[in-house]
N, C-alpha and C positions, 0 to 999 in steps of 0.2 A: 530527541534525535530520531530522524526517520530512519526505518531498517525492513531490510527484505525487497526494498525497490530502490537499487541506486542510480539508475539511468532515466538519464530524462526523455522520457518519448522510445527509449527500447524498446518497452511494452507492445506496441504495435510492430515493431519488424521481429521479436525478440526467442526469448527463453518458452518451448512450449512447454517445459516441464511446470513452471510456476504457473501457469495456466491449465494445464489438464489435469492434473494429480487430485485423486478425490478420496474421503474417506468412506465410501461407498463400501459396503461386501462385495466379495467377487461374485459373477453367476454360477448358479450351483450347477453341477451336470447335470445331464438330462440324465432318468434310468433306462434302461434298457428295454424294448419290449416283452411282455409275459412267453413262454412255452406255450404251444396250441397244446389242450391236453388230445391223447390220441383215443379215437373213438372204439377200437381194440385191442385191446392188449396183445395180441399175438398175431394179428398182420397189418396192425397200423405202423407204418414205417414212421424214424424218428421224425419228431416237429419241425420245422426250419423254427428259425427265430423271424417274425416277423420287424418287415423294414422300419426304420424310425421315421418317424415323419417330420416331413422336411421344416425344418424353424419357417418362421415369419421371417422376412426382409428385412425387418426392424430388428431382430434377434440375431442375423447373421453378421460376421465382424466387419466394419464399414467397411474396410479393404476388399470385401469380397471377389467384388468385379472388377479390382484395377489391372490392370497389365502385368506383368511381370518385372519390367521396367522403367518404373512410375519418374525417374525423371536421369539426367543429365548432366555433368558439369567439371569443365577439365579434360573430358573428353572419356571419360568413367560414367560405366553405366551406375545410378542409384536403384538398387532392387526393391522389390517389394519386399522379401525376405530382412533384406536389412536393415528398412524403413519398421516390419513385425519386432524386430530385436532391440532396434534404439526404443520405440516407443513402450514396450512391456513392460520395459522390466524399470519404468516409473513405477510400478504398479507387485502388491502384496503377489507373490506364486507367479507374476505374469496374466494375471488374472486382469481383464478391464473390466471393471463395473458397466452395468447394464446402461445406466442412465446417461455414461460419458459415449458410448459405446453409440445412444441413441441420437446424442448431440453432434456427433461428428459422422451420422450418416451421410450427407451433405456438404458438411466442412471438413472432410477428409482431404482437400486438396492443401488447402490453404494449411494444414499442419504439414504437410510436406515441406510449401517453403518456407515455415518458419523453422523446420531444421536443419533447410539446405541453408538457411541465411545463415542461421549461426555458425553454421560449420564454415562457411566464407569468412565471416566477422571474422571470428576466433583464431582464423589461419593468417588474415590480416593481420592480428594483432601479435598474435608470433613470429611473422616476420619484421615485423616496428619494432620487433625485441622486446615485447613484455610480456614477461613468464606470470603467472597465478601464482603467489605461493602465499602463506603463512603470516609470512616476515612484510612480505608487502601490505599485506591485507592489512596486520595490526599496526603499521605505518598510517596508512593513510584513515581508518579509522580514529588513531588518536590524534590527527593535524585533524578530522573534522571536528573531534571533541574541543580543541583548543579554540575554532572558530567558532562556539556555541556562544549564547548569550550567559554568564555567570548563574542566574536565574534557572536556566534549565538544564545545566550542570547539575547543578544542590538539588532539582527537583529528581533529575534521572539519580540521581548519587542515592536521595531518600528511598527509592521506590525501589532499589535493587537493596539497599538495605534490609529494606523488608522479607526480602528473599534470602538474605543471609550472605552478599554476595555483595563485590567492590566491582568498582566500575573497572577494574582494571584486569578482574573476573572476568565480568560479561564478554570484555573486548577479547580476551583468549581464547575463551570458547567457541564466540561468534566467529574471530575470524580461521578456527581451526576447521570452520564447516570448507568441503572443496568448493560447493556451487557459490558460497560466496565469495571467496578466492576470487574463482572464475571472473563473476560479477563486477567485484573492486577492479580488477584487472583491466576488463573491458570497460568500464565506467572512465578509467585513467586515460586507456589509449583515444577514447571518443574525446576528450575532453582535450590532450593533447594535439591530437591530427585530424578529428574530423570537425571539431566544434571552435577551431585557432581560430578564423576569420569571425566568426558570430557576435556581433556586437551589436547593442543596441542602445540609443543616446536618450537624454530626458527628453531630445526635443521629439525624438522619435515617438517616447511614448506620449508627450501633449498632441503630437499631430494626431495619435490615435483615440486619445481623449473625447478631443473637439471633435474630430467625426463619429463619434460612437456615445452619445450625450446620454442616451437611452440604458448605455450596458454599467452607467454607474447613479443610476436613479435609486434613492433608500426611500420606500414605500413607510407611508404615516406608519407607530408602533399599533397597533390592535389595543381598541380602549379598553379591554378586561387581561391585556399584558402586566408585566413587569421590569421592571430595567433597577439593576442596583448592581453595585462594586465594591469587594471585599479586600482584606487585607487576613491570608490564613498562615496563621502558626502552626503548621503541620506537625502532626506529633502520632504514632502507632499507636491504632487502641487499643494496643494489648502492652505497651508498657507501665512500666510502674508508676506510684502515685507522686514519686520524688519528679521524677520524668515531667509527668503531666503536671504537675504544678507549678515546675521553671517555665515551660513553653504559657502557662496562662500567665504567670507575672510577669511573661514578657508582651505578651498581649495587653494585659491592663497598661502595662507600664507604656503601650505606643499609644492605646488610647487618653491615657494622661496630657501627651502633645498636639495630640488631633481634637482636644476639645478646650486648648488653648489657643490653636491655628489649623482651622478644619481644612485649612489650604493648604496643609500640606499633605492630603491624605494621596495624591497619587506619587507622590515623589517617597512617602513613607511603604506603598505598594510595590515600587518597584524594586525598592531597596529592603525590605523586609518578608512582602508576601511570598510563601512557596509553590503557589496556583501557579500554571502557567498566565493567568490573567495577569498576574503582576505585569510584566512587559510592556500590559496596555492600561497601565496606570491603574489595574485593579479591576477596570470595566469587565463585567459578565453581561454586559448587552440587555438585549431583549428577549426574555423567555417568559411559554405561557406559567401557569398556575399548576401543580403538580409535576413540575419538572424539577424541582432542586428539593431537596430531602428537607423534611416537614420542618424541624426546626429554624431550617436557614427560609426559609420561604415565612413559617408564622414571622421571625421575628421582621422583615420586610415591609410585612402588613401593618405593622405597627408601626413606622416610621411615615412619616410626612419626604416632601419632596426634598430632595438636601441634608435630610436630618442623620445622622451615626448613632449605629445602636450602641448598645453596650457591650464585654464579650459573649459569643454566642459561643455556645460548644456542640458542636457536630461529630459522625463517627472517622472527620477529617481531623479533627482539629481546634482549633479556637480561631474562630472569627469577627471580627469589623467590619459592619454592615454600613452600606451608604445607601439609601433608598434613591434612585437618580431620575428624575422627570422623563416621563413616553414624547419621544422624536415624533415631529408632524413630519410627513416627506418632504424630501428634500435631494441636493445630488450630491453624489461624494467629493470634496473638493480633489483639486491635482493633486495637490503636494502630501497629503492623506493616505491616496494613493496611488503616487509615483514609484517605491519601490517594487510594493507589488506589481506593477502595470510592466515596468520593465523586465521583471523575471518571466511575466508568464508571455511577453512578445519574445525576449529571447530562447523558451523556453518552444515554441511555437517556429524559430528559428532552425533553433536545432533540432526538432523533427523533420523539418524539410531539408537539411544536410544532411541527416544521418538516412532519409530516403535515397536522396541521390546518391548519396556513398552506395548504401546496399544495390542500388540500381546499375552503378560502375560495376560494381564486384560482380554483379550476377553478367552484367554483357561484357566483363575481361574471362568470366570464364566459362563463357559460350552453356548460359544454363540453358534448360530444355526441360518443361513440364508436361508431362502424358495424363495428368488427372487433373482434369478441370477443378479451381480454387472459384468459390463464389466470392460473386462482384463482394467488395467491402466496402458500407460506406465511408460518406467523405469525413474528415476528421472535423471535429465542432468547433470554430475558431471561437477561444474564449469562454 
């Protein structure tokens, strides 16, 4: 389950806090200048403190030079002051790190409207009548757990295990944080009122297909590659030997039917394997040589093209190895993928509504920006 980004395409008009927030130190103050010592002790009059000198450009806080009233909207002035107060106090004492400090010399504009937008979104969406709370959040988190694949269920259910913690945990916790409130919140009302119309059909994504022949081309695999697809018994390597010995008799035991009917080894993946790869009938594609932990890689090397190994034990698990012949290129068929093709033109959809929305909102309420935002480029179709 994906977490920490639940809007599709927010990102760009969005949350500047999940983009600026760093774990940088703060800058240290500067000290003070030294006492002139005095050249007599009995008519040299006290020392001034000599001036500090003046930071670098680069060292000074990006806001330095803005106006006073860096923007507009509603017919309320946005301060500078207010714009110092929202943005700080993301940050340890109010402190901004040097380095965010040096990145936004430039891009000082463009964080403005990304908190004038959200302050619009947000007011939008309290008026559509949807509050942030708790109760919501842990709502709509457990309807997305119910639309998971059962596969990645068991896999997230094992992995929080580990941590000592139920899936029913994680979901309390997470949805007791405010900004993700927030997020679930706005995620729902885009989804209800800005993204209603957004449809996109198969035929829509073959038209896109056919003209785009090039964006689903799979390049030959690299003849010193590897391609093989497992079937894993996941098991924590810190449990006990009772533990680990059921999870390997149940590994032998599927290799028992996979070497009576090797055909059934992706149907036996999807329904047994705890890898995410299960889903995809076990396939782990094409990787180079030093990518997969020694064991599961030697034992590959030993296998011939088609051939299953025996079980392997890794610091995963217990595995079943398929060594699977390197792809010459070729193009990715439609129906392969179609789903993906649809999500990511819908997905490409609803950026260009969720712009024009934040474009309504900013000219229903007569916004006004006094600090130049740099050009952004154009977003990558695809």
């Amino acid at each position: 389950m994906k977490q920490g980004k639940f809007l599709t395409g927010i990102v760009a008009a969005g949350v500047t806090g999940v983009m600026l927030l760093s774990a940088f130190s703060a800058q240290a103050a500067e000290k003070p200048a030294a006492k002139a010592a005095p050249a007599d002790k009995k008519a040299a009059p006290a020392a001034k403190k000599a001036a500090p000198a003046a930071k670098p450009a680069a060292e000074q806080p990006f806001w330095a030079k803005w106006p006073e009233k860096i923007a507009e909207f509603n017919g309320k002035a946005y301060t500078k002051k207010e714009f110092i107060a929202e943005f700080t106090k993301q940050f340890p004492d109010g402190k901004i790190p040097p380095q965010v400090n040096q990145q936004l010399q430039s891009m000082g504009g463009e964080v403005i409207k990304l908190i004038l937008r959200d302050k619009l979104m947000f007011a939008a969406m309290a008026k559509a009548g949807i509050t942030p709370s708790q109760a919501f959040a842990k709502k709509c988190l457990e309807d997305d757990v119910k639309k998971l694949p059962k596969e990645q269920v068991q896999f997230l259910t094992q992995q929080l295990a580990m941590q000592k913690k139920t899936l029913a945990q994680y979901i309390d916790e997470y949805s007791a944080n405010p900004d993700v409130q927030k997020q679930i919140a706005l995620q729902a009302f885009l989804k209800r009122d800005v993204f209603k119309n957004v449809t996109v059909t198969e035929a829509d994504a073959k038209k896109f297909y056919d003209s785009n022949p090039q964006m689903f081309a799979i390049p030959a695999d690299a003849a010193d590659s590897l391609r093989a697809s497992h079937i894993l018994i996941m098991v924590d390597p810190k449990a006990d030997a009772k533990v680990k010995q059921a999870a390997k008799a149940k590994a032998e035991a599927i290799l028992v039917e996979l070497k009576a009917n090797p055909a059934l080894f992706e149907a036996k993946a999807k329904a047994e394997s705890k890898c995410p790869s299960g889903r995809n009938g076990g396939s782990l594609g094409n990787f180079q040589k030093g990518q997969m932990v020694p064991e599961f890689e030697k034992a590959v090397l030993t296998l011939k093209d088609g051939q299953i190994s025996g079980v392997v034990e890794t610091q995963y698990g217990y595995h079943i190895i398929r060594r699977d012949a390197l792809q010459k290129g070729s193009v990715m068929p439609f129906d392969q993928i179609k789903g993906e093709l649809i999500a990511e033109l819908e997905k490409q959809k609803q950026q260009a509504a969720l712009m024009a929305f934040i474009t309504k909102l900013e000219k229903d309420a007569k916004v006004q920006y006094f600090v130049k935002a740099p050009a952004m480029p154009p977003m990558p179709m695809m």
